[in-house]
Structures are given as C-alpha cells and as structure tokens.
C-alpha positions as CSV (number, residue, x, y, z in Angstrom):
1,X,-4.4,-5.3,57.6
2,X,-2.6,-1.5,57.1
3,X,-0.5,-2.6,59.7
4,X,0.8,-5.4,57.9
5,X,0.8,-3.8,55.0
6,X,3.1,-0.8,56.3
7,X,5.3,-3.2,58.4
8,X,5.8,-5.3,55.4
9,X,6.1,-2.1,52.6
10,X,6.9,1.2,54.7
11,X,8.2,2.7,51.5
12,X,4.9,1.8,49.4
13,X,2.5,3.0,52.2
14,X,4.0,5.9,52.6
15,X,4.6,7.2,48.8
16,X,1.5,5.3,47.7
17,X,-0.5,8.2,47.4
18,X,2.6,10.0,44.7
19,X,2.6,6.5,42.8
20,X,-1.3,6.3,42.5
21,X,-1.9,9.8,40.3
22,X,0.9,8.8,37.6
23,X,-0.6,5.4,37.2
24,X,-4.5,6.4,36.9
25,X,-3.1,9.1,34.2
26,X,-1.3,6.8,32.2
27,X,-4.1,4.2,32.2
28,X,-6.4,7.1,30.7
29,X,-3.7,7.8,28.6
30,X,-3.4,4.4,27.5
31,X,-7.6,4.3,26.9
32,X,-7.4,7.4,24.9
33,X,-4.7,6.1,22.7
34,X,-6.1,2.6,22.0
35,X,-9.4,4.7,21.8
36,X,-8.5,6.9,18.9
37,X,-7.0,3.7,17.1
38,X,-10.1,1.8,17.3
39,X,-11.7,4.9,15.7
40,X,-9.5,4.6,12.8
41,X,-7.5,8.0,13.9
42,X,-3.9,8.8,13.5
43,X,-1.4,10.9,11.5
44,X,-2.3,9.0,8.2
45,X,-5.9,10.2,7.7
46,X,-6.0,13.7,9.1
47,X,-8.6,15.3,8.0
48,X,-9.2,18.7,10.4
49,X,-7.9,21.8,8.9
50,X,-7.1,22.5,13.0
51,X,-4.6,20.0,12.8
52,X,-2.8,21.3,9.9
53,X,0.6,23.4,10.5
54,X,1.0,27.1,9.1
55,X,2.3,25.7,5.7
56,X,-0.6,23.3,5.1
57,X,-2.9,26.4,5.8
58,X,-0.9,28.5,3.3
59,X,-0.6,25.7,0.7
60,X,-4.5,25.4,0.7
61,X,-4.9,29.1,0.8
62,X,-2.6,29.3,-2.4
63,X,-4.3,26.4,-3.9
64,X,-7.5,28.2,-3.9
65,X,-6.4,30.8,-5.4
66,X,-5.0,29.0,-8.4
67,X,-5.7,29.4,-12.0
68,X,-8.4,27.6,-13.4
69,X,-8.6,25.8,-16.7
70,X,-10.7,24.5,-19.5
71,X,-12.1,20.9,-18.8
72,X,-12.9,18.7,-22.0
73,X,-12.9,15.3,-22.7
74,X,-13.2,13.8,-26.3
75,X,-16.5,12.4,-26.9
76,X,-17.6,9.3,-29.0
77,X,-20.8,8.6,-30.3
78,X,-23.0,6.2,-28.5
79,X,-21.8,2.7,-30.4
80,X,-17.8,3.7,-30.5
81,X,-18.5,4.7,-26.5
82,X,-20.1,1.1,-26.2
83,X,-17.8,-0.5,-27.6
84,X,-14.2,1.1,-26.1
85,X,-16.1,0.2,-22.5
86,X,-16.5,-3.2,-23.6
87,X,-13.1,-3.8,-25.5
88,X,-11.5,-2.7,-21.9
89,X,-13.8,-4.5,-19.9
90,X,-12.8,-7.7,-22.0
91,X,-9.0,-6.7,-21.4
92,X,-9.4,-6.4,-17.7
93,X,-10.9,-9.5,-17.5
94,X,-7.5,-11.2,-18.9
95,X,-6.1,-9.8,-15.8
96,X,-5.1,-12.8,-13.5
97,X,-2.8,-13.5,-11.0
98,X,0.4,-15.0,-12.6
99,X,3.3,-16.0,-11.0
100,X,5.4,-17.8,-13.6
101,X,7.5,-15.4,-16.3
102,X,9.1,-14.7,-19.3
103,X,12.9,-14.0,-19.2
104,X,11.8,-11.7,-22.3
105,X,12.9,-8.0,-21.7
106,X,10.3,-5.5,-21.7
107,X,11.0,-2.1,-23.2
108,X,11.5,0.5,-21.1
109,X,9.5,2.7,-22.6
110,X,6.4,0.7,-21.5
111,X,7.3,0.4,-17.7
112,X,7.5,4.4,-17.3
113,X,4.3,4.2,-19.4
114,X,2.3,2.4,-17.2
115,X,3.9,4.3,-14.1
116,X,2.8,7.5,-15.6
117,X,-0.6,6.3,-15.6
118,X,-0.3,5.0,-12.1
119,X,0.6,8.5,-11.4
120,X,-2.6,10.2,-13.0
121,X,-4.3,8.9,-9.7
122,X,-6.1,11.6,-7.5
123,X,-5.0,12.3,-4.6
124,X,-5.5,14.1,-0.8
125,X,-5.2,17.5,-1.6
126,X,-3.5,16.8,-4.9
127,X,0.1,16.1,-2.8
128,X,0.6,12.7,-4.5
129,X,1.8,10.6,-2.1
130,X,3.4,7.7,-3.9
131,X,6.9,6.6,-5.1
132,X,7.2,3.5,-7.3
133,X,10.7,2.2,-7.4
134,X,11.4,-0.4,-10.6
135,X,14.2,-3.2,-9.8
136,X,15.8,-4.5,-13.2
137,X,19.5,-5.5,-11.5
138,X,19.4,-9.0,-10.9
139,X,21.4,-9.1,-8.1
140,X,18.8,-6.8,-5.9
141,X,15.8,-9.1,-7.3
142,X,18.0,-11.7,-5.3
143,X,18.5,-9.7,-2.4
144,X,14.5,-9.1,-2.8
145,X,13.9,-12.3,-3.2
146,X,15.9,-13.9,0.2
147,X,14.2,-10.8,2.5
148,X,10.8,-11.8,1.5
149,X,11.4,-15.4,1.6
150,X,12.6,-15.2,4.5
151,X,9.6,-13.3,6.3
152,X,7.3,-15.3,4.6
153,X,8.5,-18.4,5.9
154,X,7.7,-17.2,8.9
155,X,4.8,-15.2,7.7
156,X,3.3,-19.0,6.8
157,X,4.6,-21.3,9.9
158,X,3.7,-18.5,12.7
159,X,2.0,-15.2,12.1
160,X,-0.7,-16.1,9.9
161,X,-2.8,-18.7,11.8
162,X,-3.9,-22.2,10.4
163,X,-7.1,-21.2,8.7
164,X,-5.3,-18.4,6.5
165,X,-3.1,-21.3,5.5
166,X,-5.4,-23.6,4.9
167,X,-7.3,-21.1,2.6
168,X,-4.2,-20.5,0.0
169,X,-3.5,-24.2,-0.2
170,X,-6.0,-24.2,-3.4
171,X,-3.6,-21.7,-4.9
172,X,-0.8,-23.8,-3.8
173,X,0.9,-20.9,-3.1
174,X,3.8,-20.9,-0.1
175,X,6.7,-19.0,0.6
176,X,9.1,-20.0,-1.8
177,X,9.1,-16.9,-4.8
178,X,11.2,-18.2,-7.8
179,X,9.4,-15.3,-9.8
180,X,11.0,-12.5,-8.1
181,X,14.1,-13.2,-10.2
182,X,12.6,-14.6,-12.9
183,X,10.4,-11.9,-13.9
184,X,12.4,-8.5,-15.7
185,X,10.8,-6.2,-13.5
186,X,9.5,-5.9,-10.0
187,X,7.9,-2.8,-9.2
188,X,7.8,-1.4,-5.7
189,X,5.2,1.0,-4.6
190,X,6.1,3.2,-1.8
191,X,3.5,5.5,0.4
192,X,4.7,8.7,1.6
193,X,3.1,8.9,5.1
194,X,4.4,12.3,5.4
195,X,6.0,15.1,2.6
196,X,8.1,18.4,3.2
197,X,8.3,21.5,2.4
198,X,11.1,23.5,0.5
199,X,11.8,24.9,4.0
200,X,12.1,20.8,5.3
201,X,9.2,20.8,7.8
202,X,6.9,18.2,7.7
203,X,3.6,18.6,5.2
204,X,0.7,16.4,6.1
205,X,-0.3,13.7,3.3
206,X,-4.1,13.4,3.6
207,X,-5.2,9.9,2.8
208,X,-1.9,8.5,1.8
209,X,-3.2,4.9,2.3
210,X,-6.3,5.4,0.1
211,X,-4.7,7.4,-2.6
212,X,-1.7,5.2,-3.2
213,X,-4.4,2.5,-3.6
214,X,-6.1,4.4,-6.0
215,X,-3.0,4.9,-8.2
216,X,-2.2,0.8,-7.1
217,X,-5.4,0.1,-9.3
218,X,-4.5,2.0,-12.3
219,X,-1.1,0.3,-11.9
220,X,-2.4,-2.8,-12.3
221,X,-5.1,-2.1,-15.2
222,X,-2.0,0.0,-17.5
223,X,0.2,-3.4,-16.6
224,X,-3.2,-5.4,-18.0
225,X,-3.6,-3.3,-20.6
226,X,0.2,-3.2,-22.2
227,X,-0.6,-7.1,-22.5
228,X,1.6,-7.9,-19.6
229,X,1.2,-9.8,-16.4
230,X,2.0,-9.6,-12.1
231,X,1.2,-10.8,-9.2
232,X,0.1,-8.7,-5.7
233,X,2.4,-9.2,-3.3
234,X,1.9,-7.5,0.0
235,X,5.2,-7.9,1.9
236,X,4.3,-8.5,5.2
237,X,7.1,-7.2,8.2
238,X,9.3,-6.8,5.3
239,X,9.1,-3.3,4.3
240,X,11.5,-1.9,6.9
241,X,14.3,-3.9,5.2
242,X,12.8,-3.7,1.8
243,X,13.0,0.3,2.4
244,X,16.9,0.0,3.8
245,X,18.0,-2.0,1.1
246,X,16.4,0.4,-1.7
247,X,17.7,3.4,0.0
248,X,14.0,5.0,0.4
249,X,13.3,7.7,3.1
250,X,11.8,7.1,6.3
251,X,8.9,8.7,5.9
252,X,8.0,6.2,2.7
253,X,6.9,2.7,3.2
254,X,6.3,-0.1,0.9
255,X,2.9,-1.1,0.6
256,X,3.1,-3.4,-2.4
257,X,5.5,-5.7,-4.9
258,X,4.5,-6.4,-8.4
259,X,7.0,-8.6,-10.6
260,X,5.9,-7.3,-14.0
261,X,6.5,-8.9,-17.2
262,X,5.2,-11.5,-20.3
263,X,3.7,-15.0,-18.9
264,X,6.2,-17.7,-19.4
265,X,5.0,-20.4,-21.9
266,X,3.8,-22.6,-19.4
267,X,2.0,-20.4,-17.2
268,X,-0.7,-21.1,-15.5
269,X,-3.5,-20.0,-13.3
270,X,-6.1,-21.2,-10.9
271,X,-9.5,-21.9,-12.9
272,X,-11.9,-19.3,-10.7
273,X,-14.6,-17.4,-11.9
274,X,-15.9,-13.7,-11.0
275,X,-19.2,-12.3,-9.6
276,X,-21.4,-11.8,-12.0
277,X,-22.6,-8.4,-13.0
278,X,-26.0,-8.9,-10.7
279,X,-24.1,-9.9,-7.4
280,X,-21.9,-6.3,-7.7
281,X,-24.2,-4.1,-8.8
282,X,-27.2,-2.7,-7.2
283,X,-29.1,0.2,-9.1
284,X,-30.8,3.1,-7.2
C-alpha cells in the first residue's frame, strides 16, 4: 500500500511529515478559537485586568484616585413614594410597539431630552460606550428605509427559517417599513466596541453590549414617558451599510433603530397582555 501511495504521490510521501505539523496546529488552533466563542469570550467582554494595555491600567489607577462626592437623593414620604412608582408603572404600561405615525414634528428639545436620559446609563468602567445618531432629513430616512428593506426581504424569505416566520404572522408584520419615513425621527443607537485614547491607541470598552442595552432601556422608558411612541427594530446584516451611509467609525456598530414620534390617528396595536406580577416575581 506505501508503495502505491509513493508511486502515485512521490511529492506527498516524501514532505508528508512537514504538511502534517502545520495542519494538527491549526486544527488546535481552530478548537481553541471556536472553544473561547462557545464560552462567550472575545474582545467585547474583557474582564481581566491582565488583558488591559498600560493606559487602561493608568486610567483605573487615576480613577481610583478620584475625588469623591456627596450622594443624596430626594426623599418622599411613604404615600407620595407609592404613588410616583405607580403613576410610572401605569405610564410604562402605555408602552407598545407602534408602527404607524404622526407626520406631527416633535420639538427638539424633547429628543435630546430623552437621549440625555439614555445617557445617564451605567456603564463598564464608566467609559460610556454608546452613540445615538437622530435622522430628521427625509431623504436619509429613504435611504434608511430601501437598506433595511432590502435586508429584510431577505432577512424573511432566507435567513430566518420558516418557524420565525410563522411566529410574526400574528403581528402581521413583514419587510415592507412605511414608518421609517413616516415617523419625524428615527434614532440610531450605535455601540462602541472599542474607544481611544487622547494619544489614539485603542481603550478597551468593558461590556459594551450590556451597557448600551442598559442605556437602550432608559431610551425607551424617557421615549414612553414624553408621551411618545417607537418600535424596536434590530437591523439584521444591515449595520455595515447603515454605519457607511451615517458616516460612523468603525469601531461603532448599530445595534438598534427606533422611529420615534406621536401615534398616527389610526394606529393600532396587537391586543396582547403581560405576565402578571406573580409569574415575574419571586421573593427571597
């Protein structure tokens, strides 16, 4: 059998032994890679103080040694505490899904508001990972619009799977998005995997993914709370283009689209109801 096998391949029988070592190192390579993935570790949530650079070290170092404050909050009285938890309770609870709009403006004013809030969020190491980028022009809502049609057509008819399809017919939802010209403002929220440094190397954002989802949620309850309405949109192997056409960074990508504005006066909304208090809440 060698001799056929060196009469047939006199090349690969005699370097065989040169080919075999790169290939049994890349296949542990390989292992250890889709290893650390299934372990949930990459750049995004470093959390090892040994895998920070000089300048993270210092940063921390300086942080530690920064000035401290007083802490206090206004305090209410036990009925006026009662009843500003349930006044926003009942506000939240207005919060739906809405995807048909108002043509009325919206003051400017109240969009940075409700950004500002976003940004009270906490974040890794307090570096604030987030950039929210609010289209008014019409003609990029149309240029929005036709990049995320577009995926999403294909998002629906390829990627997605029958059953994921089959579960948003009861929304009647597809890929067709008249509201992302028809609502005054879309909102883009961006996550900065990465930062820098006034010298331009790279600073490490610690749990980029969770804090910008953090500062997401108080997006969404300062949009509730202004009396306004959105919709999530997640824009599935669009944000590369999305990105371009915005002119954001590299090191930034776009994690979520909310058009933001007043519900038209037809809108409506899927009739679903919420947990109740007993199914999400266990006491210890």
């Amino acid at each position: 059998m060698m001799n056929i096998f060196e009469e047939n391949a006199p090349l690969l029988s005699a370097y065989w032994p040169f080919l075999f070592l790169p290939l049994v190192v890349f296949t542990l390579f390989y292992i250890s890679i889709m290893f650390r993935k299934r372990r949930g570790i990459d750049e995004e949530s470093i959390n090892d103080i040994g895998d920070m650079d000089i300048n993270d070290q210092l940063m921390l170092s300086n942080q530690s040694k920064a000035d401290r404050i007083p802490y206090k909050l206004p305090r209410c009285d036990k009925n006026d505490l009662i009843y500003k938890t349930k006044s926003f309770y009942q506000t939240m609870n207005l919060r739906r899904s809405c995807r048909m709009f108002s043509s009325e403006k919206v003051p400017e004013i109240v969009i940075e508001n409700i950004i500002k809030a976003a940004g009270t969020a906490p974040s890794g190491a307090h570096t604030e990972p987030w950039t929210f980028v609010v289209v008014e022009r019409q003609d990029l809502k149309k240029k929005i619009r036709d990049i995320i049609e577009e995926e999403e057509e294909i998002n629906y008819t390829r990627r997605m799977g029958e059953k994921w399809v089959n579960d948003l017919k009861q929304f009647k939802t597809d890929w067709i998005k008249p509201y992302l010209e028809e609502a005054p403002y879309l909102i883009l929220v961006f996550k900065q995997t990465y930062g820098f440094w006034p010298d331009g190397t790279r600073k490490v954002h610690y749990y980029n993914e969770m804090s910008v989802s953090i500062s997401v949620g108080i997006l969404l309850a300062a949009i509730s709370n202004a009396g306004l309405c959105t919709v999530t949109s997640t824009p599935l192997n669009a944000g590369t283009r999305l990105r371009d056409l915005l002119g954001r960074p590299s090191n930034e990508k776009c994690v979520i689209l909310l058009p933001v504005g007043y519900p038209s006066k037809t809108a409506t909304v899927p009739n679903l109801k919420r947990k109740p208090l007993q199914d999400i809440l266990f006491r210890c």
